[in-house]
C-alpha positions as CSV (number, residue, x, y, z in Angstrom):
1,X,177.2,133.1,236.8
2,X,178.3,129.8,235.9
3,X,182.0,130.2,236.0
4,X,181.9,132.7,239.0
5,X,180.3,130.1,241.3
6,X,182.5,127.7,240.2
7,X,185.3,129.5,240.6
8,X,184.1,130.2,244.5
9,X,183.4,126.3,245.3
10,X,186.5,125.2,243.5
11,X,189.1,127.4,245.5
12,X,192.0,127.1,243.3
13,X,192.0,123.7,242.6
14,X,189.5,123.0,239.1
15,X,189.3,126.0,236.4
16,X,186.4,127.1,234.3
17,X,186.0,129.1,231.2
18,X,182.7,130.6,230.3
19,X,181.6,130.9,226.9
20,X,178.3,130.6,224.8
21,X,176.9,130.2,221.0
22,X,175.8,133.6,220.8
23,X,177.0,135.6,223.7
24,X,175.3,139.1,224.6
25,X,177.2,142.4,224.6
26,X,177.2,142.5,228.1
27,X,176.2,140.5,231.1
28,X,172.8,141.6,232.1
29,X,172.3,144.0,234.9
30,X,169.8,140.8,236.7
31,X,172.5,138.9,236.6
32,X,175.1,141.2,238.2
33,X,172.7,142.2,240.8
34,X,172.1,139.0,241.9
35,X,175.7,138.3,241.8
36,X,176.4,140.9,243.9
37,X,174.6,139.5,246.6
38,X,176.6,136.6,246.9
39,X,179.8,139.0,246.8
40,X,180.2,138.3,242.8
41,X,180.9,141.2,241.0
42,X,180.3,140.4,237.1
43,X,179.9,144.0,236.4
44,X,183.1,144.2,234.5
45,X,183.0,140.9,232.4
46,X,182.4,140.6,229.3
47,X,180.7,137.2,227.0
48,X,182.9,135.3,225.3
49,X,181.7,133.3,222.1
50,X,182.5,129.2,222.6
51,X,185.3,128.1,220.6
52,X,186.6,124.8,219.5
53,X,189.5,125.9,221.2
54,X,188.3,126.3,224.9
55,X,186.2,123.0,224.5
56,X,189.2,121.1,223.5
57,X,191.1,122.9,227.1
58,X,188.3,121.8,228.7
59,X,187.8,118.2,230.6
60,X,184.0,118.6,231.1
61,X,182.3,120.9,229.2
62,X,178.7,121.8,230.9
63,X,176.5,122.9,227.8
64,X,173.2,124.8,228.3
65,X,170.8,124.1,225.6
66,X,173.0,124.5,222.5
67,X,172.5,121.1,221.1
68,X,174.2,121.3,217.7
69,X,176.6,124.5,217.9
70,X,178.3,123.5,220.6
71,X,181.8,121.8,219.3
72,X,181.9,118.4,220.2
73,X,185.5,117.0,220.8
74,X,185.5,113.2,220.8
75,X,186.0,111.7,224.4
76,X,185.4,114.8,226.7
77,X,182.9,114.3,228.7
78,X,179.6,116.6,228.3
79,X,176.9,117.9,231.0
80,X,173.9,119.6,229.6
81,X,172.1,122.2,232.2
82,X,168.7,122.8,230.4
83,X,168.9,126.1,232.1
84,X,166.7,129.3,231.2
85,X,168.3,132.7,229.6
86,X,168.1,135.3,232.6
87,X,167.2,138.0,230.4
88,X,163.5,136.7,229.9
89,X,163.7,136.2,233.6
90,X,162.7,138.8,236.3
91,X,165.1,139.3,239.5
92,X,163.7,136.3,241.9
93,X,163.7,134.0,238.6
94,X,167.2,134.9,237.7
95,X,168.0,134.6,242.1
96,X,166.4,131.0,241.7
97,X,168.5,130.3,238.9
98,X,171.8,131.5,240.4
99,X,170.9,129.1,243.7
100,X,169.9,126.3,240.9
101,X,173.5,126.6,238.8
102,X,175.3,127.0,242.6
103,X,174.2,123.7,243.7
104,X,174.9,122.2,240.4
105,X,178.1,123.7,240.1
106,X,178.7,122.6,244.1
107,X,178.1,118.8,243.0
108,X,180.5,119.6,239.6
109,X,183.1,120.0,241.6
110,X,182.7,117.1,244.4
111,X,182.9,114.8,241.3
112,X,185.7,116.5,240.0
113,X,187.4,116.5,243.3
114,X,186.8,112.4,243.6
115,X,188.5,112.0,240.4
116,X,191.4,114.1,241.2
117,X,194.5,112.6,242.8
């Protein structure tokens, strides 16, 4: 969800990667139904497993609860979203959440925007 809102408020002009510490097989059908409402189709995507790699591409890196497997590279900048796993969530929990990460995500990329020249 994360990287497909951000994707939408950032129109071209920040890029995301999404990744986790232990990615599921598949995104879970809550999740792409309530994407789907907000004309997000994650029906096709498939969880990637965070690398050292993608941290180092990245200029912010917006952790969720991973504390110690996430790879920390000196001097980028980290955001942690204590956010819940959808799959223990039912379908207004996981709507919630998607409306929770899009706001966050929203004010992600206003700061990014005021540091960009």
């Amino acid at each position: 969800m994360s990287e497909a809102l951000f994707q939408h408020a950032a129109m071209g002009r920040h890029e995301a990667q999404s990744a986790g510490t232990t990615p599921a097989e598949r995104v879970h059908d809550s999740v792409v139904t309530v994407m789907r409402e907000v004309d997000g189709d994650l029906a096709d995507r498939t969880p990637r497993l965070l690398t050292t790699d993608m941290a180092q591409w990245a200029d912010v890196v917006v952790t969720m609860g991973c504390g110690d497997e996430c790879p920390f590279i000196p001097g980028t900048r980290y955001i942690d979203w204590d956010l819940p796993d959808p799959k223990t969530l039912s379908i207004e929990q996981v709507r919630a959440l998607r409306d929770d990460i899009s706001t966050r995500v929203i004010e992600l990329v206003d700061s990014l925007d005021r540091k960009s020249f």
